[in-house]
ChimeraX commands (.cxc) that place a marker at each C-alpha (Angstrom):
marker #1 position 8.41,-4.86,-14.64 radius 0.5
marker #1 position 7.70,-1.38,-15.61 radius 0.5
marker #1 position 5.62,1.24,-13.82 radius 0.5
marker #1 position 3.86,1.65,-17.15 radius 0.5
marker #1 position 2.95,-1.78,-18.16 radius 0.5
marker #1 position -0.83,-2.16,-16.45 radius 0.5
marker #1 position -1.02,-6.02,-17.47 radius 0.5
marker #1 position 2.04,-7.14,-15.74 radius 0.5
marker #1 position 0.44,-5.94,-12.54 radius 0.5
marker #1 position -2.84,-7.64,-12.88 radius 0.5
marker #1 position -2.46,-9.60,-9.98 radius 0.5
marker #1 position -1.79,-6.43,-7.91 radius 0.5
marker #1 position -4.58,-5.16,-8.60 radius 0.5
marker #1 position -6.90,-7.90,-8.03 radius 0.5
marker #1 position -4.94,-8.45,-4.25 radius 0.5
marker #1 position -6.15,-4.51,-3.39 radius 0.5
marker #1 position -9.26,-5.36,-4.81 radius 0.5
marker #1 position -10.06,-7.56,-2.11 radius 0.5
marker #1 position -8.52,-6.13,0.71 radius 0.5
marker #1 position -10.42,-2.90,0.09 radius 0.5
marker #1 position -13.66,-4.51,0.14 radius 0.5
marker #1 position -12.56,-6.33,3.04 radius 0.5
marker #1 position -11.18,-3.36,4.78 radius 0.5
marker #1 position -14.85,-1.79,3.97 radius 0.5
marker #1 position -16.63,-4.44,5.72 radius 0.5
marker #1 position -14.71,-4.09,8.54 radius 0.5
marker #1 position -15.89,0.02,8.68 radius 0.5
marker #1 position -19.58,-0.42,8.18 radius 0.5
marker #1 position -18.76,-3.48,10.76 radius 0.5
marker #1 position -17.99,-0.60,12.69 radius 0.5
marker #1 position -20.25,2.09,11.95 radius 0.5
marker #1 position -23.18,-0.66,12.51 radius 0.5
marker #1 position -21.82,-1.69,15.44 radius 0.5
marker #1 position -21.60,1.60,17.14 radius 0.5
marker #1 position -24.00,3.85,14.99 radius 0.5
marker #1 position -25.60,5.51,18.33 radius 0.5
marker #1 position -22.30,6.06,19.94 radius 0.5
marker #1 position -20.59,7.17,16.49 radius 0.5
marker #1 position -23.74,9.66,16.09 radius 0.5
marker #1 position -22.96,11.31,19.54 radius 0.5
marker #1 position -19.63,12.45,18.34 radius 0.5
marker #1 position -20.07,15.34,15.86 radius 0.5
marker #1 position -17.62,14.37,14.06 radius 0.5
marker #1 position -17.44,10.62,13.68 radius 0.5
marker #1 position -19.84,10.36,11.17 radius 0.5
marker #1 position -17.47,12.51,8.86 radius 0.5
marker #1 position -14.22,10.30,10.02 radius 0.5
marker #1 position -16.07,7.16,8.84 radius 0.5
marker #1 position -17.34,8.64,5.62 radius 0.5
marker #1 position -13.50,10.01,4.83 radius 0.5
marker #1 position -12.43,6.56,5.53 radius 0.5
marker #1 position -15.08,4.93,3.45 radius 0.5
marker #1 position -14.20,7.47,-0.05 radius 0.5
marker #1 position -10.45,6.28,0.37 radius 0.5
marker #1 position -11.18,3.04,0.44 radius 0.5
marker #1 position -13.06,2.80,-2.51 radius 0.5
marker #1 position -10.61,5.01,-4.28 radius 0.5
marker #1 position -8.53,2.19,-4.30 radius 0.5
marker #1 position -11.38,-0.70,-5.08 radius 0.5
marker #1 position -12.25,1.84,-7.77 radius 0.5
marker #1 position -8.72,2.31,-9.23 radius 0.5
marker #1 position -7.75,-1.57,-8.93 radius 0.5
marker #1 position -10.94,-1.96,-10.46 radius 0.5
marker #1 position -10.33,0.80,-13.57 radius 0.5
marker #1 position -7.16,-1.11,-13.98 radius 0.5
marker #1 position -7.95,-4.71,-14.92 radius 0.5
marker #1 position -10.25,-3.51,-17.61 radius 0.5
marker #1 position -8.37,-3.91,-20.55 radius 0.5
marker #1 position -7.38,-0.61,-21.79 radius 0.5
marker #1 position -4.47,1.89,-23.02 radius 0.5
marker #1 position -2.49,3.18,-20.01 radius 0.5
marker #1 position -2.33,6.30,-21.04 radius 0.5
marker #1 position -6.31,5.90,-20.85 radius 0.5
marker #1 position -6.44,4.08,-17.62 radius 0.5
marker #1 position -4.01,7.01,-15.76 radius 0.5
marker #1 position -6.39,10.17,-16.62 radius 0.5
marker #1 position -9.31,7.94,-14.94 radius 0.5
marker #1 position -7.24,6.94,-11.72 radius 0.5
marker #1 position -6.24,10.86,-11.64 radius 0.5
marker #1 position -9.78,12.29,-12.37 radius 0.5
marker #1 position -11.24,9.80,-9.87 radius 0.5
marker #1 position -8.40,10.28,-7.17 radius 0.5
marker #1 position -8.87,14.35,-7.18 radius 0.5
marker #1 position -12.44,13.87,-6.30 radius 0.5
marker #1 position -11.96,11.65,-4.00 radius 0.5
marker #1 position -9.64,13.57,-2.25 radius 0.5
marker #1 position -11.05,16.69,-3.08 radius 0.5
marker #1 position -14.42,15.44,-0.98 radius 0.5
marker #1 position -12.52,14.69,1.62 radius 0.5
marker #1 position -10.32,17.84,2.24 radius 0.5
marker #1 position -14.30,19.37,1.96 radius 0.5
marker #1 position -14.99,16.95,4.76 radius 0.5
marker #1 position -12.38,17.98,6.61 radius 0.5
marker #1 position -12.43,21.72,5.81 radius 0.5
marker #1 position -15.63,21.51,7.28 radius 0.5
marker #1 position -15.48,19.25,10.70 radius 0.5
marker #1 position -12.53,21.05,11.64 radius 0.5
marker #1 position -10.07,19.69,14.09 radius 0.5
marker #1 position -11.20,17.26,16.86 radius 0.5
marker #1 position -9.82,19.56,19.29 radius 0.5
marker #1 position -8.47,23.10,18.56 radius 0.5
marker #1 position -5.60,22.44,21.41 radius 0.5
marker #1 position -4.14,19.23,18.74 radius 0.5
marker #1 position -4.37,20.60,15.32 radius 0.5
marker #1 position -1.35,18.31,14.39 radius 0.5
marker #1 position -2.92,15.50,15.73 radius 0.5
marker #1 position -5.50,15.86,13.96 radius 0.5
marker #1 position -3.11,16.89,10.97 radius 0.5
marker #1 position -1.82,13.63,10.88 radius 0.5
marker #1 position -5.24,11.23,12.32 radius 0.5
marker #1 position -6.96,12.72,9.26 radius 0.5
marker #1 position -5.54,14.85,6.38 radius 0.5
marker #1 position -2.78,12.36,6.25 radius 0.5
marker #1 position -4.57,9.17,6.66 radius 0.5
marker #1 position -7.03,10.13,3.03 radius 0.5
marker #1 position -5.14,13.27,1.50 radius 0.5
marker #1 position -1.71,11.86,1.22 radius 0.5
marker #1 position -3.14,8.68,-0.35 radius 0.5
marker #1 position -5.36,10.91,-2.71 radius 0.5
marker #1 position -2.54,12.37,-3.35 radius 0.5
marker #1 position -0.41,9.44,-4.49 radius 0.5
marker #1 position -3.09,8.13,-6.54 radius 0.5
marker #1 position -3.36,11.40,-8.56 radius 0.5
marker #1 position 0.15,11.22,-8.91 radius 0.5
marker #1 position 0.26,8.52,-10.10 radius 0.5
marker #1 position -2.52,8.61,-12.61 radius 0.5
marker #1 position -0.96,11.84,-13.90 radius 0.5
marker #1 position 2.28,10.05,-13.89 radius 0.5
marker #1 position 0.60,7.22,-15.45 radius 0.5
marker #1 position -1.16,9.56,-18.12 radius 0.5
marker #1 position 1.96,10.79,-19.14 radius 0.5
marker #1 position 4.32,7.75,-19.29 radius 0.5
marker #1 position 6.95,9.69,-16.77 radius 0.5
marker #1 position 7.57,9.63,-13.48 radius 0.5
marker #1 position 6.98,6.23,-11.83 radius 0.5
marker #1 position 3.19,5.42,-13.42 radius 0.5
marker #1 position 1.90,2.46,-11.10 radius 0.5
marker #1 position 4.45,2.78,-8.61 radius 0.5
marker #1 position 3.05,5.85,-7.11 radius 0.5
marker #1 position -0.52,3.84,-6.40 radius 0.5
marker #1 position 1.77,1.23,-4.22 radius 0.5
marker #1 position 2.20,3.83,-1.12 radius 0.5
marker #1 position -1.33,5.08,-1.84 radius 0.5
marker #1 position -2.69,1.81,-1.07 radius 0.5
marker #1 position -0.86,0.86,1.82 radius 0.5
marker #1 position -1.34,4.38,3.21 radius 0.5
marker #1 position -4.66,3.63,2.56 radius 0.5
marker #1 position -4.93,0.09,4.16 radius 0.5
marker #1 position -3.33,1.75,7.27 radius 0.5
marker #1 position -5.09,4.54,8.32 radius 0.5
marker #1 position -8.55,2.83,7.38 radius 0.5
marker #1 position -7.11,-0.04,10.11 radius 0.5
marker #1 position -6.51,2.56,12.48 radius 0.5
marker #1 position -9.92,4.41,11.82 radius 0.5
marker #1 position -12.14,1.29,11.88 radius 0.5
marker #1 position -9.48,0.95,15.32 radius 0.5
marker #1 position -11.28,4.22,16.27 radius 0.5
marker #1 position -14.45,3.56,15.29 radius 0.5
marker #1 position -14.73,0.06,16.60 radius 0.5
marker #1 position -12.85,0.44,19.96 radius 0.5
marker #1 position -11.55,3.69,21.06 radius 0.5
marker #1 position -15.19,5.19,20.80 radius 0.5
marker #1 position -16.21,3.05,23.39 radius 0.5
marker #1 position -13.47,4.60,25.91 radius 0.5
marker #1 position -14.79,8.25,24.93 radius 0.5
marker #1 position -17.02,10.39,26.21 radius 0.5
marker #1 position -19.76,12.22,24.06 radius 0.5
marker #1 position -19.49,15.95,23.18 radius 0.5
marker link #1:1,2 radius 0.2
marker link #1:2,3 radius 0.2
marker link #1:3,4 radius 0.2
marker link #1:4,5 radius 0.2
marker link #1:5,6 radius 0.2
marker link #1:6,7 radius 0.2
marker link #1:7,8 radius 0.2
marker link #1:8,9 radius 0.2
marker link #1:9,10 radius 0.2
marker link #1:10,11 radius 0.2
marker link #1:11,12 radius 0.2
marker link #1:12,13 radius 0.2
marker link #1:13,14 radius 0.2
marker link #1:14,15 radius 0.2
marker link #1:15,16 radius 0.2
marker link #1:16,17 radius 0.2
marker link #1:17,18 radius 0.2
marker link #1:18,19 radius 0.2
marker link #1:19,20 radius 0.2
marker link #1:20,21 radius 0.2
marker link #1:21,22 radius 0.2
marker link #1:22,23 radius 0.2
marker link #1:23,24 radius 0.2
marker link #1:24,25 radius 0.2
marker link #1:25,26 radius 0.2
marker link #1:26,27 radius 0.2
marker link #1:27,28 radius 0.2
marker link #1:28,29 radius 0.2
marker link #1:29,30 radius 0.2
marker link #1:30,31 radius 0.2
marker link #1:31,32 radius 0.2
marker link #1:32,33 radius 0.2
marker link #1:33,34 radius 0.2
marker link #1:34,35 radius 0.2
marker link #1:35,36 radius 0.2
marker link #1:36,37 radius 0.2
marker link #1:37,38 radius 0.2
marker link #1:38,39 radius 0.2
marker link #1:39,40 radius 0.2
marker link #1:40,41 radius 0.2
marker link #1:41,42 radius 0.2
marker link #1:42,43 radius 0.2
marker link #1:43,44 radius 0.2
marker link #1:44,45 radius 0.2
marker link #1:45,46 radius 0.2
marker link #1:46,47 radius 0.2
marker link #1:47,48 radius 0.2
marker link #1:48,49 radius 0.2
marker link #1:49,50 radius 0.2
marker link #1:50,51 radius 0.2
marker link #1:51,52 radius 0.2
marker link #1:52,53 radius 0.2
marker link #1:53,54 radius 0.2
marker link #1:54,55 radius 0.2
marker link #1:55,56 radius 0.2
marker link #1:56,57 radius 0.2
marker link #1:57,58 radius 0.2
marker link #1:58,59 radius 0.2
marker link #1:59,60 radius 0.2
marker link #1:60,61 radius 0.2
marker link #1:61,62 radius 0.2
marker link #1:62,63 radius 0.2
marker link #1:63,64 radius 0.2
marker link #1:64,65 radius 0.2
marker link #1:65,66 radius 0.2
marker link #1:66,67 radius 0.2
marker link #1:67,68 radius 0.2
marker link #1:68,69 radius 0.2
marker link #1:69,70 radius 0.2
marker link #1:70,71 radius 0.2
marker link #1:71,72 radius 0.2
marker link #1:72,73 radius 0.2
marker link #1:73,74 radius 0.2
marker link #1:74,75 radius 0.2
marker link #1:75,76 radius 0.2
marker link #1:76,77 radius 0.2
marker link #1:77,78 radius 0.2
marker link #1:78,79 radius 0.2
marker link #1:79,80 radius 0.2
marker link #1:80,81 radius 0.2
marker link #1:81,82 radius 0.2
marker link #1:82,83 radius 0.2
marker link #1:83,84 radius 0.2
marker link #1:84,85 radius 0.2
marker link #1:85,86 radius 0.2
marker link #1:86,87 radius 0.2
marker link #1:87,88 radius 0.2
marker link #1:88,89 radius 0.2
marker link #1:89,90 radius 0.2
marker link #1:90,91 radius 0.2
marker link #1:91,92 radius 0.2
marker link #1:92,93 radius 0.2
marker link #1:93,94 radius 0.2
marker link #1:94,95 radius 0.2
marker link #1:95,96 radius 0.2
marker link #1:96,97 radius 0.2
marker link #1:97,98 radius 0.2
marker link #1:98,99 radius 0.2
marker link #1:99,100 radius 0.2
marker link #1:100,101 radius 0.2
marker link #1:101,102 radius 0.2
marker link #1:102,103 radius 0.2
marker link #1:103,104 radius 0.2
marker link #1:104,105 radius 0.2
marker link #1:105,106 radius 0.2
marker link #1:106,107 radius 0.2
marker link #1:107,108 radius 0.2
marker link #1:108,109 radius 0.2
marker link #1:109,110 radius 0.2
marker link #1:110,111 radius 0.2
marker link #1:111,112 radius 0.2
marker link #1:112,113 radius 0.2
marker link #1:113,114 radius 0.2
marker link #1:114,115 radius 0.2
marker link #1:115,116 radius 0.2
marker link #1:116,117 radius 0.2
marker link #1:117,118 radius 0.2
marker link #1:118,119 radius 0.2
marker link #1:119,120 radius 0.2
marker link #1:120,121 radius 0.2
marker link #1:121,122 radius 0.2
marker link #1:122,123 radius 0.2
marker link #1:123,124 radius 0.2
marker link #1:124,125 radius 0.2
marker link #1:125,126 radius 0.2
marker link #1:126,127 radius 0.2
marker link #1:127,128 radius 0.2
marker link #1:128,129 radius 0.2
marker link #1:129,130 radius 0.2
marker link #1:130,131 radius 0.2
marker link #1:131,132 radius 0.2
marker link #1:132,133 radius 0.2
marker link #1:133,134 radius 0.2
marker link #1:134,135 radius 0.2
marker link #1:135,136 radius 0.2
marker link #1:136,137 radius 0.2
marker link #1:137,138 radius 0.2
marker link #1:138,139 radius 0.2
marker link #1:139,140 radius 0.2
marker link #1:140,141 radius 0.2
marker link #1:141,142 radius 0.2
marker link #1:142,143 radius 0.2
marker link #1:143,144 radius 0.2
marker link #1:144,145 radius 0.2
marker link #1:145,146 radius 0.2
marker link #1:146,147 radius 0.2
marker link #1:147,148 radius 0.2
marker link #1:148,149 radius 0.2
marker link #1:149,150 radius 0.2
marker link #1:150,151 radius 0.2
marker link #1:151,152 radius 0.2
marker link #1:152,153 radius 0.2
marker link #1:153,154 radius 0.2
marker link #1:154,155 radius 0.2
marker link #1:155,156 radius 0.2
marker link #1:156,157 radius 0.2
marker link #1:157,158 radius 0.2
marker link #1:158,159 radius 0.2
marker link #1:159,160 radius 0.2
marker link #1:160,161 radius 0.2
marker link #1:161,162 radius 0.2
marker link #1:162,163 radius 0.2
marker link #1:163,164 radius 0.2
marker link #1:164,165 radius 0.2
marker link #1:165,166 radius 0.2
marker link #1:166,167 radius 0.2
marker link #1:167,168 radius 0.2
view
């Protein structure tokens, strides 16, 4: 199998297809679930909406990739989309600010890392892709799972954690 062949990982992409769009109906689960509580928390609202753009980065990429197209084609659309994506979330973030200005690398990690370094990978790999060097696909692998992690562990947040808060 080859990092550059998009039809040989049809199946792939049709798996993070559908764990994205589960994954997303597990967040607005959670955002429904605990709108008034998530509201009360300046910065909840902009957790939840990072979470949501990473997610569909991947339902969008997966998506992108079992149209039938050139590769070269297919990687310039996974890195265009990917750099917005994460682009609007480092905005997000840029503007929220840490959760608490005595944690910043807590908040490094809970965050940036959980939709940048995803962002990242897909970009990379759409570049990568794009240019037939470098990996292609195999960059999108650690995106996703990166991806399927930290929106677990936000819809965690989201879902359960807020409850044990207090408001700002």
């Amino acid at each position: 199998m080859s990092g550059y062949d998009v039809g040989a990982w049809g199946s792939f992409f049709a798996a993070e297809v559908g764990g994205a769009a589960a994954l997303t109906g597990l967040l607005f689960v959670a955002v429904s679930i605990n709108l008034s509580r998530i509201l009360s928390f300046p910065k909840l609202p902009a957790r939840a909406a990072e979470t949501l753009g990473v997610l569909l980065l991947v339902v969008v990429t997966a998506s992108l990739a079992l149209v039938p197209q050139p590769a070269r084609a297919l990687g310039a659309e996974v890195a265009v989309v990917a750099l917005g994506f994460g682009g609007g979330s480092l905005r997000i973030q840029i503007a929220h600010g840490p959760d608490s200005p005595d944690d910043p690398r807590s908040w490094f990690l809970s965050r940036v890392g959980v939709t940048a370094v995803p962002s990242l990978c897909f970009a990379v790999g759409g570049i990568s892709l794009a240019g037939q060097i470098g990996g292609g696909i195999y960059w999108l692998v650690p995106g996703t799972l990166l991806t399927f992690v930290g929106a677990a562990y936000n819809a965690w947040v989201l879902l359960v954690e807020i409850i044990r808060q207090k408001p700002e």
